[in-house]
N, C-alpha and C positions, 0 to 999 in steps of 0.2 A: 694844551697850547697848539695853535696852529701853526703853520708856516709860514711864514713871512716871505715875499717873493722881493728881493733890495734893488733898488736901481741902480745900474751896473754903467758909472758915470765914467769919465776920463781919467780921473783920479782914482778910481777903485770902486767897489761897493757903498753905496748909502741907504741907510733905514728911513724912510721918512718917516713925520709923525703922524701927516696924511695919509689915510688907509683905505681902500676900498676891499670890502668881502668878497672871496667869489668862491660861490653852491652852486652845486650838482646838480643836477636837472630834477634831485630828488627834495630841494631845499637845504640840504645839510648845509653846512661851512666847512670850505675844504680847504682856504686860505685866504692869505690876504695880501691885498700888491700896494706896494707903498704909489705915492702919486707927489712926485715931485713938482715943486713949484716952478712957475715961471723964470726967479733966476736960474735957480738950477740949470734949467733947458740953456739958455744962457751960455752959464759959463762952462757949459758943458762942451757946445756947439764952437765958442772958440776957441779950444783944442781941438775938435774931432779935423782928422781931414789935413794936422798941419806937420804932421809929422813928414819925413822923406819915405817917399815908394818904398818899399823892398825890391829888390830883383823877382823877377817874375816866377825862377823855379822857386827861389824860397817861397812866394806865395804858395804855388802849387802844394808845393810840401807841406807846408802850416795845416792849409786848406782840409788835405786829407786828412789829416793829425785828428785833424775835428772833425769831420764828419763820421770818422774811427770809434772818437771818443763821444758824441752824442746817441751812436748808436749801441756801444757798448758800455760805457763808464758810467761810473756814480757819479753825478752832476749834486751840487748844493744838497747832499742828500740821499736823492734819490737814485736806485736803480733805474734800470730801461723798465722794468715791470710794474716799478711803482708810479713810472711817468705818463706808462699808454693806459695803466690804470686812472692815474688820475684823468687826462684829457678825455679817455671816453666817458667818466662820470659830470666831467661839468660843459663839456661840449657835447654831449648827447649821441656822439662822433660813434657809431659800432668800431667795440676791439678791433678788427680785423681791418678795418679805414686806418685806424692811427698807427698799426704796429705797419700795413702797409706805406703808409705816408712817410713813418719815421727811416724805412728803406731807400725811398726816394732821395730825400731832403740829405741820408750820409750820403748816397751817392751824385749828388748832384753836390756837395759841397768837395768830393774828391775828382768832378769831373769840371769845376767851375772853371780853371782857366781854357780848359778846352772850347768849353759851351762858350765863354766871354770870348775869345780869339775867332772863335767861328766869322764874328763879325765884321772881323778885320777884311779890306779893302784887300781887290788883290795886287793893287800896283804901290801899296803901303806896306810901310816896317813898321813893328810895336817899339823900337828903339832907333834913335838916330844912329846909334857905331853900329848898327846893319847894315849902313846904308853902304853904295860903291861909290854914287855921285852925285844926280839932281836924280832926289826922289820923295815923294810922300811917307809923313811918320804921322801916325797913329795914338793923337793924346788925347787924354783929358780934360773935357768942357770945363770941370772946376775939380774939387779937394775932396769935396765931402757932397755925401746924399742922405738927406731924411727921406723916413720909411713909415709913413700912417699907415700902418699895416691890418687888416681884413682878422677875424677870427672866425670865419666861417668852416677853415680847413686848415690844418698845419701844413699842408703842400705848400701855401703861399709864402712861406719862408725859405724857399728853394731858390726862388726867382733874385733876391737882394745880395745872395754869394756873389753873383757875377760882379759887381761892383767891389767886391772887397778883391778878387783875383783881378780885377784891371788898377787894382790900388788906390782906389777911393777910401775915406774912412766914412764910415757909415754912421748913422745913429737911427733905431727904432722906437717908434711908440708901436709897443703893443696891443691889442684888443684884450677889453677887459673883461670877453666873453671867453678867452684861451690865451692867457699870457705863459701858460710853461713851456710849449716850443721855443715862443722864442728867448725865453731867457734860458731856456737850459741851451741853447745855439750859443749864445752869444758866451755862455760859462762854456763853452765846447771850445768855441774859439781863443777865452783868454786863455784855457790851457792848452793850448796846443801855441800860444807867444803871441797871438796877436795882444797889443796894449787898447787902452779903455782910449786911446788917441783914435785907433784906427775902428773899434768898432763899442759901441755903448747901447745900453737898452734904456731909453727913457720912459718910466709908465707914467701916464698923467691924464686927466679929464680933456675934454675936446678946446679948454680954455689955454692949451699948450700948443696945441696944431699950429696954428698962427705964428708965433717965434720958433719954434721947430722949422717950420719952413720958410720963414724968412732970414733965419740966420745962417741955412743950409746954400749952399752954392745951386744945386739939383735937389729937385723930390719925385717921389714916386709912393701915389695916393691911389688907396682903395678907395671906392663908393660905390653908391647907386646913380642915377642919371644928374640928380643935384650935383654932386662931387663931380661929373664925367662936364659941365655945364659951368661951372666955375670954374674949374683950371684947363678946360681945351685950347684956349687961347693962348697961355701960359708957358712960353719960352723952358721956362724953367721949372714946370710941374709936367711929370708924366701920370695921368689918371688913367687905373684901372677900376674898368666898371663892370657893368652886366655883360656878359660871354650873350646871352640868345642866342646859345646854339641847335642850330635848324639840321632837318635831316629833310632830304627830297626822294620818294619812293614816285618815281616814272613808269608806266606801265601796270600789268597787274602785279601787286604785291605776293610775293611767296612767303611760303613759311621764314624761310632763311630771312626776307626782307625782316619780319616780322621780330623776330626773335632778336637782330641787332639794333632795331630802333630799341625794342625795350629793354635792351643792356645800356643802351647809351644815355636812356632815361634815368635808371635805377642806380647804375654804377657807385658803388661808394656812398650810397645812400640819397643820391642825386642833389649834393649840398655843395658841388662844385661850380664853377663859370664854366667849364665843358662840358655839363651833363648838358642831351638835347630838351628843351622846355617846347618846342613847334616842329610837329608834323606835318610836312605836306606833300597831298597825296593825289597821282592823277587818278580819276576813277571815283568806284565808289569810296569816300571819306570817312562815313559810315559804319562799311563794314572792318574798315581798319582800324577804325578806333575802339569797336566790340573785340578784335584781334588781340589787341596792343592790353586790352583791359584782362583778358583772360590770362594773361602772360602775367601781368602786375599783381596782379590779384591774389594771388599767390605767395608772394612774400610774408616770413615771418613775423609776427609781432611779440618783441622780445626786447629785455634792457639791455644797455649799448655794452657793458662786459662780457655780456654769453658769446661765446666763438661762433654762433650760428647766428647771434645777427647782422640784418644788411640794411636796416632802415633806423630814420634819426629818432631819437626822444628826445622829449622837450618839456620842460615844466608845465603841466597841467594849464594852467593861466595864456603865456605865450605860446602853447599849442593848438589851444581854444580858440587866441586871436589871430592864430593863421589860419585855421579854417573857416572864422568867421568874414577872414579878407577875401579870399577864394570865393568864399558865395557871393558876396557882394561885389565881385568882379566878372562874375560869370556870364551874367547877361542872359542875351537868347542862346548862350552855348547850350546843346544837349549833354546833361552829366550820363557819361557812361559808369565809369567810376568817382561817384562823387564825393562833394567835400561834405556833407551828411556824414558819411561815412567812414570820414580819413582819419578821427581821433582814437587810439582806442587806450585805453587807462590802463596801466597798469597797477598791480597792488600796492605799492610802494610811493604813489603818490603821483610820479611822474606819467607822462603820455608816448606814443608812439604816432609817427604822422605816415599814416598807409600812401599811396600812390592812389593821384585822381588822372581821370582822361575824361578831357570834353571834347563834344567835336564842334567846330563854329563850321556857321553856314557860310562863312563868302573870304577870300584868301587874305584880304586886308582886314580882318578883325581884329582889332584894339587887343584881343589877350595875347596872341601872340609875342608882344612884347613883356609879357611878364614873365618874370623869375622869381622863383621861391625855393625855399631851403629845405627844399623833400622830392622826391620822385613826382613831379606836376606836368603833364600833356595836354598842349593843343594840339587837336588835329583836326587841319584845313583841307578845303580841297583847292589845288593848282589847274593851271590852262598851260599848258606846252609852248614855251617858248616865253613864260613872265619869269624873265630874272627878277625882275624888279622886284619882287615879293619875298626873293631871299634877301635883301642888302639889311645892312648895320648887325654883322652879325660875326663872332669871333670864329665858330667854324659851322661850314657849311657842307655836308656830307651828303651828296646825292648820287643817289644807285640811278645812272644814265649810262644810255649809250649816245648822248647828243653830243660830241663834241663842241660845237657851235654855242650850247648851253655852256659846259661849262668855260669854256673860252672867255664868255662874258664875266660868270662870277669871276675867275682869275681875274679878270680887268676889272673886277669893280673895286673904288679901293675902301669899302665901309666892310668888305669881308676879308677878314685878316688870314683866312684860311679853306683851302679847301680840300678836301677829299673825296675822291673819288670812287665809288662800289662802297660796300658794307665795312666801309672804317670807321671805328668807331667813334663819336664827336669829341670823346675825350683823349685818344692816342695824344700823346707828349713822348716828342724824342729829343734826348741830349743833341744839342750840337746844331738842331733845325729851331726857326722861330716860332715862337708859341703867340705872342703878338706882338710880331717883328723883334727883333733881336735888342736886348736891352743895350746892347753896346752903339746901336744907332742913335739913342738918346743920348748915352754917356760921350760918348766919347766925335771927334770930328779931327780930320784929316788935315795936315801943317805940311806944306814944300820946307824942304829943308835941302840947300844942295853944299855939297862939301867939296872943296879943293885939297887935293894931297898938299902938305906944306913942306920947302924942301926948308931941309937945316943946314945947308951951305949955300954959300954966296953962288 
């Protein structure tokens, strides 16, 4: 028998009858997630979100409880060993991605009201009895936020804490390519006291998104550019989409230039929204992208539990059709390291997806906008002084000394970030915004002024 993964509703746990399998990169069955119906979602949603706040340190406290207990405790079962075991077997995710991520994700859930209060205004209070007189408090746009959440990376479960430490109640639909982060999170949290009011895991096919988010007050959507094009308009939808994040090597590139583009490509298997996917380089393009390839090329091909791998596997079939998307994207790019060559089998069935570098000829070329779920490089060549060439882009990390340069990227506002010298595109720090502060969305600022009352005539 396998494990049943239950939907972790307002009322408590439920099995549905509805099941979806989910295998290993190597085909096995390694479980199964129930897929709650539309009322469900429902009556779920009119709970979530309606209970009263807690006081803010009791959140804090909770908060930690869990990210304690998801890092250390037996969840529904499982160990922490048998957890990063299972995610690297059906996310393809290398051991050392998910035991790293599950580091992250406790500590960003013991750091959440921190990271969530960052946001806070500075001539705002989080509570009205702060206040002295006439001043700004610090509330909540609505109750509750739905979470159509990404299974590319367990990282992306780190980001939804925030709303529970500013006292939203939450509700998730998981990805049905990685649903144990978040449900062993959300089992973290009912032990540690949060109730199935305040936060719930909904697993369910894409026919539930729609009343998830319109019974939700607030959401906060993963996608690709479809999802990022449907809800931008959307008062009450925050979409996360493609990161393209860019790196800009000014001048003649060094080894050092070298060696941190190709960590910020590879990093973690390059299956993240901060790995860099666009190179752009003054100079010869060329010979940096032969640079960048001899650096990549080198990575192990190995299945995703061995401690010494750093790159994704993927089901033989859906490893095939990313390479075959790659070629058929590539155009007049020159493959340095090509997607010919990006499959390589393992015996057990499954694939590994090597690292490609193409270089395009001209800075506006079409691939630059792509992102894929493995170690993938363009590299463009740039003209000194085209900002313009970096915009729409989550961060943008250029080794300059233009002040004047980067001045503009800070001012543009399609790049959510930047960095400056050899930072890596993926740096994430507590307490700084990753894309802009989630409490900008959540929450909006109330004058509220108070008169001492006397109690004598």
């Amino acid at each position: 028998m396998v494990p049943v993964l239950d939907a972790l509703g307002s009322r408590g746990a439920y099995t549905p009858i509805r099941r979806a399998q989910i295998r290993d990169v190597r085909g096995d069955l390694r479980a199964e997630l129930g897929l709650v119906p539309d009322l469900f979602v429902k009556r779920t949603m009119a709970d979530v979100g309606r209970h009263p706040a807690r006081p803010v340190a009791e959140r804090d406290k909770m908060l930690a409880a869990a990210g304690d207990l998801f890092l250390h405790g037996t969840l529904g079962g499982l160990t922490p060993a048998d957890y990063q075991e299972l995610v690297a077997a059906v996310s393809g995710l290398p051991i050392g991605v998910v035991r790293a991520s599950a580091d992250v994700i406790a500590e960003a859930a013991r750091r959440a009201v921190d990271t969530a209060y960052a946001a806070l205004p500075s001539r705002a209070r989080a509570h009205w009895t702060e206040m002295e007189d006439a001043r700004a408090v610090w509330i909540r746009r609505g109750r509750s936020l739905a979470v159509n959440a990404a299974g590319n990376h367990p990282g992306v479960h780190s980001l939804w804490l925030e709303a529970l430490a500013l006292g939203y109640g939450v509700a998730v639909r998981p990805s049905r390519r990685e649903p144990f982060t978040p449900h062993r999170l959300v089992r973290a949290l009912w032990e540690a006291g949060f109730g199935g009011s305040e936060i719930a895991l909904l697993p369910g096919g894409q026919e539930i998104v729609g009343s998830l988010l319109a019974a939700a007050d607030l959401g906060l959507v993963y996608g690709g550019d479809d999802v990022v094009r449907r809800y931008r308009d959307d008062p009450r939808v925050l979409p996360q989409g493609p990161g393209r994040a860019k790196i800009l090597l000014t001048g003649e590139a060094t080894d050092d230039d070298i060696r941190f583009a190709a960590d910020s490509i590879a990093y973690q298997g390059g299956t993240a929204c901060v790995n860099a996917t666009a190179v752009y380089v003054e100079g010869d393009h060329l010979a940096v992208a032969r640079r960048l390839a001899e650096h990549l090329s080198d990575l192990p091909a190995l299945p995703p539990e061995d401690p010494a791998a750093v790159l994704p596997c993927w089901p033989s079939g859906e490893g095939r059709r990313v390479a075959d998307f790659v070629r058929s994207q590539a155009g007049a790019a020159t493959p340095v390291l090509s997607a010919e060559d990006m499959v390589v089998a393992l015996d057990d069935g499954s694939v590994v997806l090597r690292p490609t570098v193409y270089a395009c000829d001209r800075g506006d070329a079409p691939q630059a906008r792509l992102e894929l779920p493995y170690p993938c490089a363009w590299v463009l060549p740039w003209t000194p002084g085209d900002a313009a060439a970096l915009t729409d882009s989550l961060v943008v990390s250029a080794v300059t000394g233009d002040d004047d340069l980067v001045t503009a990227l800070v001012d543009d506002p399609t790049i959510r970030n930047v960095y400056v010298g050899r930072v890596p595109t993926y740096r994430v720090e507590f307490g700084v915004p990753h894309d802009g502060f989630l409490g900008e969305f959540l929450m909006r600022s109330k004058a509220v002024a108070r008169q001492p009352v006397s109690l004598h005539p």
